[in-house]
ROLO-107519 format. One record per residue (C-alpha): residue in three letters; y, z, x. Coordinates in steps of 0.5 Angstrom, whole numbers, plus 500, padded with zeros to 3 digits. Each point is the difference from the previous one (the first is absolute). Example, Ala and Ser with C-alpha at 12.3 -4.5 7.8 and 13.67 -1.06 7.14 Angstrom:
+-----+-----+-----+-----+
:   r :   Y :   Z :   X :
+-----+-----+-----+-----+
: ALA : 491 : 516 : 525 :
: SER : 507 : 498 : 502 :
+-----+-----+-----+-----+
This chain:
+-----+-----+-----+-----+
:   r :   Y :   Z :   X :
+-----+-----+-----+-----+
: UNK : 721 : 656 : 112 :
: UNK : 498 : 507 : 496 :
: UNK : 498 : 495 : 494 :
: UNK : 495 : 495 : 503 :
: UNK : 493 : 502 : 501 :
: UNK : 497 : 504 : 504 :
: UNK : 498 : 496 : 506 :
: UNK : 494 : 506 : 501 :
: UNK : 498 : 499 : 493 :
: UNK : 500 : 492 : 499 :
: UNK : 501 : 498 : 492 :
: UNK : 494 : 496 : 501 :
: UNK : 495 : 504 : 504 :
: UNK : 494 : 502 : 498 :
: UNK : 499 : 504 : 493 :
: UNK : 494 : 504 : 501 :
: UNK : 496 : 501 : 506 :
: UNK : 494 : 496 : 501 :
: UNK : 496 : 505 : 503 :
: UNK : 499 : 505 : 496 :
: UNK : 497 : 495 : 494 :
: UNK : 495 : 499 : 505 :
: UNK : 499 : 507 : 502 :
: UNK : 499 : 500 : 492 :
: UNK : 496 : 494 : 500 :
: UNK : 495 : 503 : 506 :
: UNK : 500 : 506 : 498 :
: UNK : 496 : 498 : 493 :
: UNK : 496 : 495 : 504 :
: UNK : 503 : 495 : 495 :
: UNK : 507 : 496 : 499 :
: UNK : 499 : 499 : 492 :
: UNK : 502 : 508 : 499 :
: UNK : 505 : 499 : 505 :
: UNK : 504 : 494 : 497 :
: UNK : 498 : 503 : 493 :
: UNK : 505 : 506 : 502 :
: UNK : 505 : 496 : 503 :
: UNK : 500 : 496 : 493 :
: UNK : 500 : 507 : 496 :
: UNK : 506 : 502 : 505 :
: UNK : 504 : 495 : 499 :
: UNK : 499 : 498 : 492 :
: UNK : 502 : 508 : 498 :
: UNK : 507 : 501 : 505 :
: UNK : 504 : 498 : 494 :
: UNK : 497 : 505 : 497 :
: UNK : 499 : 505 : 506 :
: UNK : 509 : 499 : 501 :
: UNK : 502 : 502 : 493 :
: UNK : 495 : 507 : 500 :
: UNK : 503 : 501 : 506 :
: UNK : 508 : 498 : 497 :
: UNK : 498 : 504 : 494 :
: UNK : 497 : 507 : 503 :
: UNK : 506 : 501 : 505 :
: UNK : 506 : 497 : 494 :
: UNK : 497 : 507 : 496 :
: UNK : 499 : 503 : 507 :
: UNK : 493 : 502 : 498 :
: UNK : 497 : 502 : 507 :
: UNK : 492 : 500 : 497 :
: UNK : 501 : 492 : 497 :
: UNK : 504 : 499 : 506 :
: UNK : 496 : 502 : 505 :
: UNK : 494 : 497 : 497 :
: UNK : 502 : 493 : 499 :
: UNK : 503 : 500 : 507 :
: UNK : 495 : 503 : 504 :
: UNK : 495 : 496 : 496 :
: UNK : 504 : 494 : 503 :
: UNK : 501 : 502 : 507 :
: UNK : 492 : 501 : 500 :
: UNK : 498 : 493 : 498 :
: UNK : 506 : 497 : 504 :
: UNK : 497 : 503 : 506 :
: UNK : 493 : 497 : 498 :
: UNK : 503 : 493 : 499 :
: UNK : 504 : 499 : 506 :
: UNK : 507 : 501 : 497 :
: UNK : 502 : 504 : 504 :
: UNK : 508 : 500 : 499 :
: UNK : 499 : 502 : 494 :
: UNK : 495 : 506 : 501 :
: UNK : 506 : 502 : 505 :
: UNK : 505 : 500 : 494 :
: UNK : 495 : 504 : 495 :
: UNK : 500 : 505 : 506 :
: UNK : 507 : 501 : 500 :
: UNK : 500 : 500 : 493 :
: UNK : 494 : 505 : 499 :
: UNK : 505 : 505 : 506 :
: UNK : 506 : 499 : 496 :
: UNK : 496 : 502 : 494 :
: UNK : 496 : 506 : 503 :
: UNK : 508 : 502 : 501 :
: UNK : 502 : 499 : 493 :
: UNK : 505 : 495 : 502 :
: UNK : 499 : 496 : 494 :
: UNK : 508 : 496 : 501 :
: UNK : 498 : 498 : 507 :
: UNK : 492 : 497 : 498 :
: UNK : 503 : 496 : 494 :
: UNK : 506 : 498 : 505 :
: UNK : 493 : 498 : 505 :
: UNK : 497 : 496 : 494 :
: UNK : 504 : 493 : 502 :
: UNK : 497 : 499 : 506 :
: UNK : 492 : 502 : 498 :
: UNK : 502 : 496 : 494 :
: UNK : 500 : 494 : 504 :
: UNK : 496 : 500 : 506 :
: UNK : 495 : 501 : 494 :
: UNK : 503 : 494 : 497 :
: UNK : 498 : 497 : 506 :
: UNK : 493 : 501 : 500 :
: UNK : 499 : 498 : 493 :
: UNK : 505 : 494 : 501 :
: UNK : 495 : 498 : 506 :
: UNK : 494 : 502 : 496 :
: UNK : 497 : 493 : 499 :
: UNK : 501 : 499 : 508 :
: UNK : 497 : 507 : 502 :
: UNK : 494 : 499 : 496 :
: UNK : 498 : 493 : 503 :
: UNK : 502 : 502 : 507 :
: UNK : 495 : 507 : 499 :
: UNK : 496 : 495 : 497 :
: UNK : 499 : 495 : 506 :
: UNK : 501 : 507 : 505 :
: UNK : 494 : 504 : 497 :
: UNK : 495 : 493 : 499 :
: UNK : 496 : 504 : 506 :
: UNK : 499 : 506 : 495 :
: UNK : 497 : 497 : 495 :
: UNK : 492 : 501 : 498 :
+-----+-----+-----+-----+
């Protein structure tokens, strides 16, 4: 049926990909860093949703763009890659000045980022256990 969930994209897989939490964690030398910016992450993508709602209600591609890519790059540092692809699709869709299509893409980043800030509690306990090792 076209609308049961996509069987690829289980509603309960996994919000952020663990891996690049690590790559962060191992790259400092240090998972403190690492799960301080999961935590900032996750806190300010109430926010980060409303700059991106609002730059692209006013079709004002400077502020768009701004908060869209600011969100794509931090997305991709913590593992949300869902979301990050959906920033990227949007961040096209501005660059072609079709501002209608990036409001009407704005439900589904919506709520994969509702997701992340959903599971948020969860997602920083298991980065927490899954990064002890980096700890100094």
């Amino acid at each position: 049926m076209s609308d049961e969930a996509d069987p690829a994209q289980p509603p309960e897989g996994p919000v952020l990909e663990p891996c690049r939490l690590q790559a962060l964690a191992e790259e400092l030398g240090d998972s403190t860093p690492a799960l301080r910016f999961l935590s900032t992450y996750l806190s300010m993508l109430p926010g980060r949703i409303l700059r991106i709602s609002n730059g692209l209600c006013r079709h004002d591609p400077d502020a768009s763009m701004d908060a869209v890519l600011s969100l794509k790059i931090s997305s991709a540092m913590v593992g949300a890659l869902e979301t990050e692809d959906q920033c990227r699709a949007i961040e096209s869709m501005i660059r072609e000045d079709h501002f209608d299509s990036a409001v009407l893409a704005l439900p589904a980043l919506r709520n994969s980022t509702d997701r992340c800030f959903a599971a948020g509690p969860q997602l920083l306990g298991k980065a927490q256990e899954s990064l002890c090792k980096y700890r100094h």
